[in-house]
C-alpha positions as CSV (number, residue, x, y, z in Angstrom):
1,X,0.0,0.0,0.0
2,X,1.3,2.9,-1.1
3,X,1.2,6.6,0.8
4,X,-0.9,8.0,-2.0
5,X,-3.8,4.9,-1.2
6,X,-2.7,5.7,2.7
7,X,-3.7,9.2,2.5
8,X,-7.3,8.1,0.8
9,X,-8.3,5.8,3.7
10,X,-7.3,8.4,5.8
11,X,-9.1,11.3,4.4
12,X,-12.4,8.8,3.7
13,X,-12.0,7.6,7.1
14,X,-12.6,11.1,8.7
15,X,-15.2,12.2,6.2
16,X,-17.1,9.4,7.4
17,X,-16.4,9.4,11.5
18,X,-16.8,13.1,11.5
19,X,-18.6,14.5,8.3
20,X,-21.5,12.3,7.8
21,X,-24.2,11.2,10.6
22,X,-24.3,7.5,11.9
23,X,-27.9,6.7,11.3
24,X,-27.9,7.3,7.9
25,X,-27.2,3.5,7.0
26,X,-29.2,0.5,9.6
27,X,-26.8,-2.0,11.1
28,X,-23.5,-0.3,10.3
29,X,-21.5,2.2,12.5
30,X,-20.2,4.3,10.4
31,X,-18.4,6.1,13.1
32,X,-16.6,3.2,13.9
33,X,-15.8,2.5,10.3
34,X,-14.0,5.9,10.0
35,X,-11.7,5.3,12.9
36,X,-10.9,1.9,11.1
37,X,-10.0,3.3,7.9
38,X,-8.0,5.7,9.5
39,X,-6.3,3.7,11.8
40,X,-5.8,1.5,8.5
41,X,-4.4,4.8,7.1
42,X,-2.0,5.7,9.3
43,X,-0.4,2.2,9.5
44,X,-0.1,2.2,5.9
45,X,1.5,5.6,5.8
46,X,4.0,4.3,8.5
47,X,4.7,1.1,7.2
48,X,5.1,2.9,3.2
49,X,7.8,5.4,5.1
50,X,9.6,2.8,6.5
51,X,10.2,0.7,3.6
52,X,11.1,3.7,1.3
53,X,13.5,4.5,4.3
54,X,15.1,0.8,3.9
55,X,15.4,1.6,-0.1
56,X,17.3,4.7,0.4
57,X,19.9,3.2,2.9
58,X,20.9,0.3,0.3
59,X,23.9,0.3,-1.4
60,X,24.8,-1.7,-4.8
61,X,28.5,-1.8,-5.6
62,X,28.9,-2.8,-9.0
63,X,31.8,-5.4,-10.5
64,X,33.3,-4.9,-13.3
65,X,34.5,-8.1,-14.9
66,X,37.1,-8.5,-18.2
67,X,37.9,-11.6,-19.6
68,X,41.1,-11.6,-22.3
69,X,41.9,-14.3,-24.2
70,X,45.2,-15.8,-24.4
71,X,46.7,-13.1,-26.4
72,X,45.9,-10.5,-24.3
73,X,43.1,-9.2,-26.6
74,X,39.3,-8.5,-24.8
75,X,36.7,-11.3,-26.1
């Protein structure tokens, strides 16, 4: 999950804890929805930093190999 998709679930999880009543749909909270997705959110957003964190620190060294023939020529 990406931070772009993060930032989604976050956004749609406090339009609907805070923006929209909870009675408007019968047998779903949709307060408690909201504070899922955003939890969901923020874990992705956290998890996404991390990782792009771990990218950044790697380092590839690169190894240059030449094979000559037996007259000293490059194949």
């Amino acid at each position: 999950m990406g931070v772009g998709i993060s930032i989604f679930l976050l956004a749609l999880g406090a339009i609907l804890a805070f923006a929209i009543d909870s009675d408007v749909v019968d047998g779903i909270n949709l307060g408690i929805v909201g504070f899922v997705l955003m939890a969901v959110g923020v874990i992705g957003i956290i998890i996404s930093l991390v990782l792009m964190n771990q990218r950044s620190n790697t380092s590839h060294r690169v190894v240059e190999e030449r094979r000559y023939r037996d007259d000293g020529t490059l194949y």
